[in-house]
C-alpha positions in Angstrom: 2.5 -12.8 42.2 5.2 -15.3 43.0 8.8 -13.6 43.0 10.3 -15.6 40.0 7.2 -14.8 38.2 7.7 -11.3 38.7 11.2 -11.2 37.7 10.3 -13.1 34.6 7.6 -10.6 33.8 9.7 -7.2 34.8 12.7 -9.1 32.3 10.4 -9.8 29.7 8.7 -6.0 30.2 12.3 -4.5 29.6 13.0 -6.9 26.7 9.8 -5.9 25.1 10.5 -2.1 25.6 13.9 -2.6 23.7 12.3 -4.6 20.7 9.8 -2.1 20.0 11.7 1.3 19.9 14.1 1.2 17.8 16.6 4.1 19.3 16.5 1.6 22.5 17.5 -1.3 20.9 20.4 0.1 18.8 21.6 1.9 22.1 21.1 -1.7 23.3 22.8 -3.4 21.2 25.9 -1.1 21.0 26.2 -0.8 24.9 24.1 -3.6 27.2 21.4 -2.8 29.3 24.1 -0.6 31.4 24.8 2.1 28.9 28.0 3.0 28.3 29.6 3.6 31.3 30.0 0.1 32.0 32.8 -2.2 29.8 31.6 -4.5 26.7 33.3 -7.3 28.7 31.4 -7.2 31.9 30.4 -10.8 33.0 26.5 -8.8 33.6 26.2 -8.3 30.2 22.7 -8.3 29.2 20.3 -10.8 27.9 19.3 -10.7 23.9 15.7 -9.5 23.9 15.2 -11.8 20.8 16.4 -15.0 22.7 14.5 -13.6 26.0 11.1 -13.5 23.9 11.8 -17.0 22.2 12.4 -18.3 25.3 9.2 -17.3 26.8 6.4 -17.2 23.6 8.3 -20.0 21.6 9.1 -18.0 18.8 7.4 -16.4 15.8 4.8 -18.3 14.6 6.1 -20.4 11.2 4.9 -18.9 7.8 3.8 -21.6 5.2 4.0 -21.0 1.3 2.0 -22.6 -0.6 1.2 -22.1 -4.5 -2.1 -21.7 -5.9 -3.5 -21.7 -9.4 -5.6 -18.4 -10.2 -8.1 -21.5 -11.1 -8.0 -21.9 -7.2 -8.6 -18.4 -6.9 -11.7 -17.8 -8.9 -13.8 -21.1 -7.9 -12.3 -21.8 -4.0 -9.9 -25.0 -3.4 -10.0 -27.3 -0.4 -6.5 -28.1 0.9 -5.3 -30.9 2.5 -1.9 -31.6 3.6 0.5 -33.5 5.9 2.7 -32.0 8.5 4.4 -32.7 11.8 4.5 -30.3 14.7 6.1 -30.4 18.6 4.1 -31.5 21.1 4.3 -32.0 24.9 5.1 -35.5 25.7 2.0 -37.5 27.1 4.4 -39.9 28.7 6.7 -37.8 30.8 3.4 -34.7 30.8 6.3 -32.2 30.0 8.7 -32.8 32.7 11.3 -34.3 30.0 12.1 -37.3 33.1 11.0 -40.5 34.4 8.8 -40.8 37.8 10.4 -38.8 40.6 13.8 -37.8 38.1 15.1 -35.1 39.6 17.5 -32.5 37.6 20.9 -31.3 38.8 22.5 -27.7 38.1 23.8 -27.2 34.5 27.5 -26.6 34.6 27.6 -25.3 31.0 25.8 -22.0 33.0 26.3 -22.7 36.2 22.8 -23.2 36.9 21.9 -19.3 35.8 20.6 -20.7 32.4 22.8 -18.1 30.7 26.0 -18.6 28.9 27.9 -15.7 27.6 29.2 -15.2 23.8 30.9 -12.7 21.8 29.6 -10.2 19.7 31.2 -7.9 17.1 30.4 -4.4 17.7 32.3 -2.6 15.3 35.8 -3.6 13.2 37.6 -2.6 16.9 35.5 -3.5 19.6 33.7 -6.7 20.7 31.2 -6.7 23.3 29.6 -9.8 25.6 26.1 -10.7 25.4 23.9 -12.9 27.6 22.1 -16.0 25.8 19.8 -18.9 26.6 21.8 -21.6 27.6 21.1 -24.6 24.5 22.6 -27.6 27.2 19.7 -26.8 29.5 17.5 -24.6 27.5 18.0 -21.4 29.9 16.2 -23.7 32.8 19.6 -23.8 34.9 19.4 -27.7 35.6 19.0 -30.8 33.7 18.4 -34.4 34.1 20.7 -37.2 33.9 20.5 -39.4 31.0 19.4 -42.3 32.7 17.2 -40.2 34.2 15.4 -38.8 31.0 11.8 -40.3 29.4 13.0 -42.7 26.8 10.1 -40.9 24.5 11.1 -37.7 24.2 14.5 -38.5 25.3 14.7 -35.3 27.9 13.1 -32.7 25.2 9.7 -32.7 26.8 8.3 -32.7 23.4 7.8 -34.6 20.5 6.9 -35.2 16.9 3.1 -35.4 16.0 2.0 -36.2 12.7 -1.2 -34.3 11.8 -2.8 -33.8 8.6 -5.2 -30.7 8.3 -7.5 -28.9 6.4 -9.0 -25.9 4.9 -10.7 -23.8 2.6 -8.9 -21.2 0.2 -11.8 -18.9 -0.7 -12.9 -17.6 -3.5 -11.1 -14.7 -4.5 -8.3 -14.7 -2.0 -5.3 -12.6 -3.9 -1.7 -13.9 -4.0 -0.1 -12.9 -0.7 -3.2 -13.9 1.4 -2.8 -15.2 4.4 -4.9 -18.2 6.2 -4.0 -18.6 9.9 -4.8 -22.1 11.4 -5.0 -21.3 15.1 -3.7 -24.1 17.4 -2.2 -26.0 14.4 1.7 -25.2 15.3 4.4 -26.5 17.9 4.3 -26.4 21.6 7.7 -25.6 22.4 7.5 -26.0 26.0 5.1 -27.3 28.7 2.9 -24.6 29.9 3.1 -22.8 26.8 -0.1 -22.8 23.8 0.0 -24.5 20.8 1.1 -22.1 18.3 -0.5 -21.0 15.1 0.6 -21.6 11.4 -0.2 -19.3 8.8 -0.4 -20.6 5.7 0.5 -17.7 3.1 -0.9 -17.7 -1.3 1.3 -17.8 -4.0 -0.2 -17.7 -7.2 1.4 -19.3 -10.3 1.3 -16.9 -13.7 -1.0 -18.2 -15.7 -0.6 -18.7 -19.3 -3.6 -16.4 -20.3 -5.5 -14.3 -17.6 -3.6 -11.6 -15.7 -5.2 -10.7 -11.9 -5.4 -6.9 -11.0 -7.3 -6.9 -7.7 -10.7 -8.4 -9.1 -10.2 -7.7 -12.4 -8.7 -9.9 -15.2 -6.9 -8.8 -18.4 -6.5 -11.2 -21.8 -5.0 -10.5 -24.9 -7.1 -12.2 -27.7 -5.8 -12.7 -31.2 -7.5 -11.7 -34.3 -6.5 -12.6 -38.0 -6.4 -9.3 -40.4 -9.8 -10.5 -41.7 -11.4 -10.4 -38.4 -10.4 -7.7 -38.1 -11.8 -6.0 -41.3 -14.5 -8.4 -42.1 -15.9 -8.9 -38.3 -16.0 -12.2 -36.3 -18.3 -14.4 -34.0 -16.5 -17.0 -32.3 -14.9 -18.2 -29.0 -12.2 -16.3 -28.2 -10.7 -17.8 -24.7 -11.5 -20.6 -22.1 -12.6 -18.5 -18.5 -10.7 -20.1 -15.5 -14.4 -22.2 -14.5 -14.1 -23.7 -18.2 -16.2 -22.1 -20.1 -16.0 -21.1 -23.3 -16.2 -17.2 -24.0 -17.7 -15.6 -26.8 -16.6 -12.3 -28.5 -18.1 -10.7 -32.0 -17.5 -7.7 -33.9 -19.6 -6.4 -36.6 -18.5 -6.6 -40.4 -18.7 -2.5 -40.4 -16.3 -2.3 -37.6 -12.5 -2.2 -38.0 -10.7 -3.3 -34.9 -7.2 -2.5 -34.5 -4.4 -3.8 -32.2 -4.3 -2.3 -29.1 -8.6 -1.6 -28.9 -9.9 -2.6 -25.6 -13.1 -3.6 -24.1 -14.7 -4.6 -21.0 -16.9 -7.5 -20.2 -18.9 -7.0 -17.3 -19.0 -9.3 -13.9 -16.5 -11.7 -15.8 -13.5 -11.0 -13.7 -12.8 -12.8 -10.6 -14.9 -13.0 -7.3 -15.1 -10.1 -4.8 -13.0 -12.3 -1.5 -15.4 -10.2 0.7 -18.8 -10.1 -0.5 -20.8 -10.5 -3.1 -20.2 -9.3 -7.4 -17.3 -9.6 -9.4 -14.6 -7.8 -11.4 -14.5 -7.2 -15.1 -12.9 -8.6 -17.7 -11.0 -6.7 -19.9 -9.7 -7.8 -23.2 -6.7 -6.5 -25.4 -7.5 -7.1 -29.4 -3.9 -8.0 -31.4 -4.2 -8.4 -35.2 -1.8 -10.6 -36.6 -0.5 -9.9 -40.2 -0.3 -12.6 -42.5 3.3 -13.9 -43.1 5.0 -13.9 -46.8 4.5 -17.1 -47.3 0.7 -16.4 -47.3 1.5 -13.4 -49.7 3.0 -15.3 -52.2 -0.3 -17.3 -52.9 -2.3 -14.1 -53.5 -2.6 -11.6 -56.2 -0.8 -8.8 -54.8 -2.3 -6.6 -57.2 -6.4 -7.7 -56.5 -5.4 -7.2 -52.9 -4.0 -3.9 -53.4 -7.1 -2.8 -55.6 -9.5 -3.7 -51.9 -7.4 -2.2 -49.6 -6.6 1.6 -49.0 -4.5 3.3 -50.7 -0.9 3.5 -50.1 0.5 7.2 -48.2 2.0 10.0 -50.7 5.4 10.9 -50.3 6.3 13.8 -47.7 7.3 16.8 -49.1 11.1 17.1 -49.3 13.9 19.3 -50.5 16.7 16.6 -50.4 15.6 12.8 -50.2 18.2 10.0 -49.4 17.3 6.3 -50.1 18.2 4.2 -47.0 19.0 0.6 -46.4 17.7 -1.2 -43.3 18.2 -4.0 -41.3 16.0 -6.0 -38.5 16.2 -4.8 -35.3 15.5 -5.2 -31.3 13.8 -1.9 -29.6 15.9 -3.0 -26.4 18.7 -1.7 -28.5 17.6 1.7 -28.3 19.5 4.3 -26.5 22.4 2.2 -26.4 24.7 4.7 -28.6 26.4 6.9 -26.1 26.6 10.4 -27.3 29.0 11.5 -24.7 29.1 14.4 -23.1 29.6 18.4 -24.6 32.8 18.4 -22.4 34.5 15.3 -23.9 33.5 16.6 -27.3 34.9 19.9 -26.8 38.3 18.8 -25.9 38.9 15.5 -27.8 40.4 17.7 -30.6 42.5 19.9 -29.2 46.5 20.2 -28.7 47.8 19.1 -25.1 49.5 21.3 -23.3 53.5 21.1 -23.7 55.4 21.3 -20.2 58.7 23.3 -20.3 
């Protein structure tokens, strides 16, 4: 292995150690790679792991959000979008120059590709850590301007304009993620393309709620549906189609029931079969305005008849107002303490 290779690996080796145990990299962070014997302003001070493994893997790779109807969800979408990525220079191949440029040290570092800045460590102490170099991106040297490709201008990369596509499948869940390998930035020469990962967010929908592969819908019924029984379409399913419901005219459904429908939920995303469907009945009452054109009396005569009193010693007629249940609770009762010394005398001093 070639000696700078070997230091780079043995750097980045340490630099992983410290990411990944987290004892490590607090010690690290609170005292360098020296412990604490040595001083928070030595000019050694140690390199961020963070900056060490962006320098080396170009970074994490970029997360993209993207909203999705539960439509989308339930019958598959095709995507197809725009977007611009970094990408090694085809004129200059990378080297960020013209034809035989060559780069002189960076005086920013000093040609260690290093530059030092100050860290808070507590509200008393400040400590020095190591960074990549942003003049010369931690290569120690750099090109004179008139030196530097006029593409890419010195970068060694540029913009690419790409468009790309691909499939969100059927049943996916919100959260999902679709990697597109290759389809990030290339940071540096020498490095791979990255990957983007393209991540679901599903927008609420205004009648189906998702649990895993099931779906949940409230459906409406008037007060004579639900005494008298219906047959009719009660909601649109997410493909368009029309879904039919029916009760029986000997069947009294009340607010709250709820029932399944079979392999009408959405599509298993690994697979084959579906989830179920299940629906929550609400009867709406009829408003007083509806009231008012009826004979109270006839309607009284059909329906059952009204609750006896309870059983009371002492009865006292109330008055009432409308009210909000969010309300509730929101009398403090105080505690026994308070209440047993609200009353009584303070004590005089002499």
């Amino acid at each position: 292995m070639h000696p700078k290779a070997a230091q780079d690996f043995q750097e980045l080796s340490e630099a992983y150690e410290i990411l990944i145990n987290n004892e490590k990299r607090s010690f690290y962070d609170r005292y360098g790679p020296d412990g604490p014997e040595s001083s928070p302003f030595d000019g050694e001070a140690g390199v961020d792991p963070d900056e060490l493994f962006a320098q080396i893997f170009g970074g994490m790779d970029p997360n993209v959000f993207g909203m999705v109807t539960l439509e989308d969800l339930y019958m598959g979408k095709e995507v197809k979008m725009n977007m611009t990525r970094n990408v090694v220079c085809l004129q200059c191949h990378g080297s960020g120059g013209k034809p035989k440029a060559t780069q002189t040290k960076c005086v920013t570092c000093n040609g260690k590709g290093l530059t030092q800045v100050n860290q808070r460590i507590s509200s008393t102490q400040i400590g020095v850590s190591r960074v990549i170099c942003t003049d010369c991106n931690g290569e120690g040297a750099r090109l004179r301007e008139k030196d530097r490709c006029k593409k890419c201008k010195g970068k060694k990369t540029v913009l690419e304009h790409k468009k790309i596509e691909f499939m969100v499948s059927r049943g996916m869940e919100n959260q999902a993620r679709i990697t597109l390998v290759g389809q990030g930035d290339q940071e540096q020469p020498g490095q791979e393309t990255g990957d983007i990962v393209f991540v679901l967010k599903t927008k609420t929908h205004r009648t189906f709620q998702r649990s895993g592969a099931d779906l949940l819908v409230t459906a409406h019924l008037t007060l004579s549906e639900a005494l008298t029984g219906f047959n009719r379409v009660i909601f649109t399913h997410l493909d368009g189609r029309g879904v039919r419901l029916s009760s029986s005219p000997n069947t009294v459904v009340r607010s709250g029931d709820v029932v399944r429908i079979v392999n009408e939920g959405m599509p298993h995303a690994q697979g084959s079969g579906w989830g179920d469907m299940y629906v929550i009945y609400e009867v709406d009452m009829p408003d007083e305005e509806w009231l008012r054109g009826i004979d109270t009396a006839a309607l009284a005569r059909l329906l059952p008849p009204k609750r006896p009193d309870l059983a009371a010693t002492t009865v006292t007629d109330v008055t009432y107002e409308a009210a909000d249940i969010t309300n509730f609770g929101g009398n403090d009762a105080g505690s026994e303490d308070e209440a047993a010394g609200s009353g009584g005398p303070e004590c005089q001093h002499q």
